[in-house]
PyMOL commands that place a pseudoatom at each C-alpha (Angstrom):
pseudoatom trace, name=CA, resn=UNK, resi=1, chain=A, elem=C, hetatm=0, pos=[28.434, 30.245, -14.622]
pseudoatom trace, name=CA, resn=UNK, resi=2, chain=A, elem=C, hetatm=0, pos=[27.608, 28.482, -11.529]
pseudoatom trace, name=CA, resn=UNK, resi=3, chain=A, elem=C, hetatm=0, pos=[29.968, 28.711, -8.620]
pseudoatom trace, name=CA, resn=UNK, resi=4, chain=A, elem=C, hetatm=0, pos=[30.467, 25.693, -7.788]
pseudoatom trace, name=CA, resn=UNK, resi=5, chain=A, elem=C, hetatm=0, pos=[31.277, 24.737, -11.851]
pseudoatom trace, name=CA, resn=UNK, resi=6, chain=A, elem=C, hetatm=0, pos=[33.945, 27.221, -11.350]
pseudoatom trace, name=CA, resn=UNK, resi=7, chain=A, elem=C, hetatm=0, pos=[35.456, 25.720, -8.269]
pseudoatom trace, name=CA, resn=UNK, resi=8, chain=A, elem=C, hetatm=0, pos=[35.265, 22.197, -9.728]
pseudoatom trace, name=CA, resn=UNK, resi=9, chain=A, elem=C, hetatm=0, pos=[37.144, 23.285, -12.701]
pseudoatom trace, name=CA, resn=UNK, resi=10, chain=A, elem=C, hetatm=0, pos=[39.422, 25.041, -10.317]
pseudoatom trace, name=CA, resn=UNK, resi=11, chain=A, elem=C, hetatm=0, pos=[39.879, 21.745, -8.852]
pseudoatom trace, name=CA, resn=UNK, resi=12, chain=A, elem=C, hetatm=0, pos=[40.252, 20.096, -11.447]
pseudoatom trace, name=CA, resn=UNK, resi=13, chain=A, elem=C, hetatm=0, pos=[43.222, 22.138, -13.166]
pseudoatom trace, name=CA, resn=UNK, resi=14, chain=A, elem=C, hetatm=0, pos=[44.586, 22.774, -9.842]
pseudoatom trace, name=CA, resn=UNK, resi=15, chain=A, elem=C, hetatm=0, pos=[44.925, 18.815, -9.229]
pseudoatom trace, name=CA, resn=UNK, resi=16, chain=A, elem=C, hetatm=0, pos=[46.370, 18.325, -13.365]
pseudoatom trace, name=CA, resn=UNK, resi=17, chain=A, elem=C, hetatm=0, pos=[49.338, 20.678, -12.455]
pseudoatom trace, name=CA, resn=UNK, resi=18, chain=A, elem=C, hetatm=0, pos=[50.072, 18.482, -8.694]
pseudoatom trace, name=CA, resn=UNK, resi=19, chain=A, elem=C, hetatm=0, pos=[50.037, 15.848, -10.412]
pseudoatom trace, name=CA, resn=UNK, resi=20, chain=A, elem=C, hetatm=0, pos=[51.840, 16.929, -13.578]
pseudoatom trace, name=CA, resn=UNK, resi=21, chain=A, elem=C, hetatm=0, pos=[54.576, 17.910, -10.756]
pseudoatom trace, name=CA, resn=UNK, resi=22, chain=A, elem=C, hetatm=0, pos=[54.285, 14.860, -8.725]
pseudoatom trace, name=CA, resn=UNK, resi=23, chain=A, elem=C, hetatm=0, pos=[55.177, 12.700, -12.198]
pseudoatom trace, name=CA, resn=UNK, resi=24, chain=A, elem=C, hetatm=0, pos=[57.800, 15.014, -13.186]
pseudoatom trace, name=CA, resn=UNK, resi=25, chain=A, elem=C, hetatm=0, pos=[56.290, 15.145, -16.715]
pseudoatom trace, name=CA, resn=UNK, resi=26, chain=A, elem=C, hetatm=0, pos=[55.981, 18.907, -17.189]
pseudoatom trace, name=CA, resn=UNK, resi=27, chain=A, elem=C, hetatm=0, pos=[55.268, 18.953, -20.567]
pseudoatom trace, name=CA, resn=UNK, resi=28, chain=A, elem=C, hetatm=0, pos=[52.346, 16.577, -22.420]
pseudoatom trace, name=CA, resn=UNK, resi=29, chain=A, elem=C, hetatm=0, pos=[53.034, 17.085, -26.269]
pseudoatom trace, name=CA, resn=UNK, resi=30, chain=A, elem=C, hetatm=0, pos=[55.821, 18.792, -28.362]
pseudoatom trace, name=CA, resn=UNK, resi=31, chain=A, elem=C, hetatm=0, pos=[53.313, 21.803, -28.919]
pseudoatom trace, name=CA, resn=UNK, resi=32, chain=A, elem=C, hetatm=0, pos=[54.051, 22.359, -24.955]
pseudoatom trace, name=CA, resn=UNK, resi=33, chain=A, elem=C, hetatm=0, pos=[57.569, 22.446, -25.764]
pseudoatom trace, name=CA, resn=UNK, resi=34, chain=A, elem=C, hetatm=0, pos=[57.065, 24.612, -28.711]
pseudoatom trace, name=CA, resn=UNK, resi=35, chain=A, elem=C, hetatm=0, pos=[54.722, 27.086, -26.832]
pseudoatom trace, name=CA, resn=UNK, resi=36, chain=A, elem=C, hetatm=0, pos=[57.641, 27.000, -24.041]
pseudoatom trace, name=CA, resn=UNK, resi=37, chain=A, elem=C, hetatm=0, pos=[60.275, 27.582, -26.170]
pseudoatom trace, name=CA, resn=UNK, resi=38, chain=A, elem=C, hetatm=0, pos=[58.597, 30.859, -27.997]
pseudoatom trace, name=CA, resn=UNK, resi=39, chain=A, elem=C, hetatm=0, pos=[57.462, 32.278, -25.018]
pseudoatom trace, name=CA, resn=UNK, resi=40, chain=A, elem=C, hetatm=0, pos=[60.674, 32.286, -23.524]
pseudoatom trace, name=CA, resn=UNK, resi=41, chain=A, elem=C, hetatm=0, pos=[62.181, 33.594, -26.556]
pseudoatom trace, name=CA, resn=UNK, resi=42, chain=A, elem=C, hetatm=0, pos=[59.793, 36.125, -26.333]
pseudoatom trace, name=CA, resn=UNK, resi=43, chain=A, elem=C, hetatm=0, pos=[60.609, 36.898, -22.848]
pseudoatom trace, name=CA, resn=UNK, resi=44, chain=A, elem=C, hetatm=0, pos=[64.315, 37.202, -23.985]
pseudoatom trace, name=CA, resn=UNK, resi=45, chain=A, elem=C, hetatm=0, pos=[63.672, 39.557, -26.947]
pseudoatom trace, name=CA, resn=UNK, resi=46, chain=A, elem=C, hetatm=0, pos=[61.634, 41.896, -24.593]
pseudoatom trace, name=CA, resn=UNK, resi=47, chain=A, elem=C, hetatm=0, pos=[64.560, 42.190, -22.180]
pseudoatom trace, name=CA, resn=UNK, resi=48, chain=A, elem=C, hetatm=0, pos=[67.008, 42.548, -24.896]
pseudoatom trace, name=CA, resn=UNK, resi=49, chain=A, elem=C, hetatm=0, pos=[64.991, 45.769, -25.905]
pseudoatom trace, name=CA, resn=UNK, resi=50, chain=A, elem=C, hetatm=0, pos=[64.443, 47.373, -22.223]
pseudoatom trace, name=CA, resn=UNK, resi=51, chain=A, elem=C, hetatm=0, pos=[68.320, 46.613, -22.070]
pseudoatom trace, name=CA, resn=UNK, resi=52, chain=A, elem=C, hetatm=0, pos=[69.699, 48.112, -24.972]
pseudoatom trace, name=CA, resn=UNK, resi=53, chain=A, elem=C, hetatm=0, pos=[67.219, 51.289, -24.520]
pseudoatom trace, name=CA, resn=UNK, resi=54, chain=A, elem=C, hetatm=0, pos=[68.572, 51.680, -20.925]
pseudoatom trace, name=CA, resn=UNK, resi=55, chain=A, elem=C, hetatm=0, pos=[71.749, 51.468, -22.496]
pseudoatom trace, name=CA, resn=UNK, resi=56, chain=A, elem=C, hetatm=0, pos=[71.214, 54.472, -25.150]
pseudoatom trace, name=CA, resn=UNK, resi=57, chain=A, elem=C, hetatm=0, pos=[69.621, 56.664, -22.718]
pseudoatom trace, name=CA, resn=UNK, resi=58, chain=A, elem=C, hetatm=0, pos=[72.899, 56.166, -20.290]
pseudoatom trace, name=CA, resn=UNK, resi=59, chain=A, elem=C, hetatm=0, pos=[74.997, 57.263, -22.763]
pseudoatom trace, name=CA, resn=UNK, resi=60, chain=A, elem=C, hetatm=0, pos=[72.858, 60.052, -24.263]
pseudoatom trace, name=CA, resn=UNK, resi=61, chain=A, elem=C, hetatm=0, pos=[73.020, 61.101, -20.541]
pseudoatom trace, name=CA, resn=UNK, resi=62, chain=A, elem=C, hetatm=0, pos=[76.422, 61.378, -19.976]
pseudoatom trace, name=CA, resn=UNK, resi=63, chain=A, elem=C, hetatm=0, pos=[77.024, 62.591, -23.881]
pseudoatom trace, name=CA, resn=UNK, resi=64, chain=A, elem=C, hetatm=0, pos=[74.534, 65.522, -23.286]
pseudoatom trace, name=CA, resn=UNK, resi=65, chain=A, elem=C, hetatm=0, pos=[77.514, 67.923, -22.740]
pseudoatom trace, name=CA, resn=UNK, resi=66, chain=A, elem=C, hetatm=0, pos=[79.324, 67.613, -25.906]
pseudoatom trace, name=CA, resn=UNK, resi=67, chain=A, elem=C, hetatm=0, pos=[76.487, 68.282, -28.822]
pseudoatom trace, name=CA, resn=UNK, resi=68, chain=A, elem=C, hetatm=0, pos=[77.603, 68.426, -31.766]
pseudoatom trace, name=CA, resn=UNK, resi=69, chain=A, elem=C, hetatm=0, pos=[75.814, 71.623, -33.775]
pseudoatom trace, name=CA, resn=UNK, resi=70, chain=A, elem=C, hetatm=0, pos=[74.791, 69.996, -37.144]
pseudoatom trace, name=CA, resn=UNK, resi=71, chain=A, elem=C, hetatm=0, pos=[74.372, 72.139, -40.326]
pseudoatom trace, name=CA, resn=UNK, resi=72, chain=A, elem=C, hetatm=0, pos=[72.335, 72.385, -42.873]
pseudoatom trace, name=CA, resn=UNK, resi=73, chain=A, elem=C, hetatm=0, pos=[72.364, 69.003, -44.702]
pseudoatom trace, name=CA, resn=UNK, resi=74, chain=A, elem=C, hetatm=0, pos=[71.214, 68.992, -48.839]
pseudoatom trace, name=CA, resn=UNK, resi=75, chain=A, elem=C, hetatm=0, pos=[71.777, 71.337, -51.604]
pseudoatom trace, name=CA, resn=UNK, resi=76, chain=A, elem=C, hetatm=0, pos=[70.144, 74.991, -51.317]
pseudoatom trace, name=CA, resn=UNK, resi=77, chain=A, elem=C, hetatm=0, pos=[67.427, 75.519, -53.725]
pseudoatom trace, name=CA, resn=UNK, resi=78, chain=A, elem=C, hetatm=0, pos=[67.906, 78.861, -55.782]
pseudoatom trace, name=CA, resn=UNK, resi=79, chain=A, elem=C, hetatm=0, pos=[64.794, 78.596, -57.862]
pseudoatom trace, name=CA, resn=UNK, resi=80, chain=A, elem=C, hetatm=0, pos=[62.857, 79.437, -54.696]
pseudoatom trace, name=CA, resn=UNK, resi=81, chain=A, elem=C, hetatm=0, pos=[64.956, 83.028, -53.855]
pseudoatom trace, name=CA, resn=UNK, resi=82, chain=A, elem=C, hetatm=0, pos=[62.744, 85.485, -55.231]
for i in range(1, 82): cmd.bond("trace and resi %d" % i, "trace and resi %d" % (i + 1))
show_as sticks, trace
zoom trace
């Protein structure tokens, strides 16, 4: 692409959003809205997650001292005892 296409559409989007500002009209269709809306849910989920794993690795941290020794779990299988 030519250079100064670039810059012009620089311009050009770079103008849309001043002016998008300047009106106080953020948004042009529902779709915007829509895409908004998701995105921040998105956002949300994603910080939910890095949350709730800091969370479980505090408190596997400071339960690390009491384990609790687990057995063996299921029945024992004679038919393999030679």
């Amino acid at each position: 692409m030519d250079p100064r296409n670039i810059q012009q559409d620089f311009e050009n989007q770079f103008n849309d959003v001043v002016s998008r500002l300047q009106s106080k009209q953020f948004f042009q269709s529902d779709w915007d809205i829509a895409s908004f809306a998701v995105f921040f849910i998105f956002i949300g989920v994603i910080l939910l997650l890095v949350i709730l794993i800091l969370i479980r690795c505090c408190c596997c941290c400071c339960c690390d001292e009491v384990k609790h020794q687990r057995g063996k779990v299921g029945v024992e299988n004679m038919a393999l005892e030679p």
